[in-house]
N, C-alpha and C positions, 0 to 999 in steps of 0.2 A: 440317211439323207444328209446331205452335207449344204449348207449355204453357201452365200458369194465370198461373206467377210473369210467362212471356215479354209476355202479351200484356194483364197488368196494365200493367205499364211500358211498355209500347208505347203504353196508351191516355194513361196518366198524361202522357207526353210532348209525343203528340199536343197532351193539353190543355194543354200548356205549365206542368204542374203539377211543384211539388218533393217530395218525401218527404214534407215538414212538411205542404204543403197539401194533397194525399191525404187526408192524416193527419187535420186538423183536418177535412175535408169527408165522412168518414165515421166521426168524433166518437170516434176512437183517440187516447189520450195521446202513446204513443211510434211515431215513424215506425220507428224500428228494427224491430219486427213486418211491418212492409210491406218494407221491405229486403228480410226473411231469406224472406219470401214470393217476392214479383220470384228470387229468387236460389237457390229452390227449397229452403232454408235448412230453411223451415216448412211446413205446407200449411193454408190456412185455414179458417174454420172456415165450416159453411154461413151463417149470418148475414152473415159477412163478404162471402163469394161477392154475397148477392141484394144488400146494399149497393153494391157495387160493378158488379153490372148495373144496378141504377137509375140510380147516380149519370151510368156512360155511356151507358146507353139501349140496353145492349145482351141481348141474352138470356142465359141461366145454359148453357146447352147450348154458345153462343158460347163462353164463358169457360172451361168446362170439357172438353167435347170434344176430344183432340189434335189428334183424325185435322180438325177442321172449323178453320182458319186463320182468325184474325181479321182483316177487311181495314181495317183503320185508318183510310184514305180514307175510309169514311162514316161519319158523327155518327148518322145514322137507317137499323136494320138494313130498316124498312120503305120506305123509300124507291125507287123507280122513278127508273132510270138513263134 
């Protein structure tokens, strides 16, 4: 079971993204907001949420769900293996 802060950062990494660039790509001042999210610190807010399916292309159910595990390996959840 993966949470929201876990499988933000999971995807961030994937993208080969830092805090700041996150940061700057979903037009947030301060990376430290995304930290304390990743780190279950915060919890975000929905705005935040659908930003960040957009920006990976992933669903809001994806991101929020526990019980549904994000599979990192794909960039497109529509995709056929």
């Amino acid at each position: 079971m993966q949470r929201f802060g876990e499988k933000l950062r999971a995807l961030r990494i994937q993208n080969r993204m830092t805090l700041k660039d996150l940061a700057i790509a979903l037009g947030h001042t301060a990376h430290g907001y995304i930290s304390e999210i990743e780190f279950g610190k915060k919890k975000p807010t929905a705005e935040f949420v659908l930003n960040v399916a957009r920006l990976f292309n992933v669903t809001t159910d994806q991101l929020l769900k526990d019980e549904l595990d994000l599979d990192i390996n794909r960039s497109d959840p529509n995709r056929e293996e």
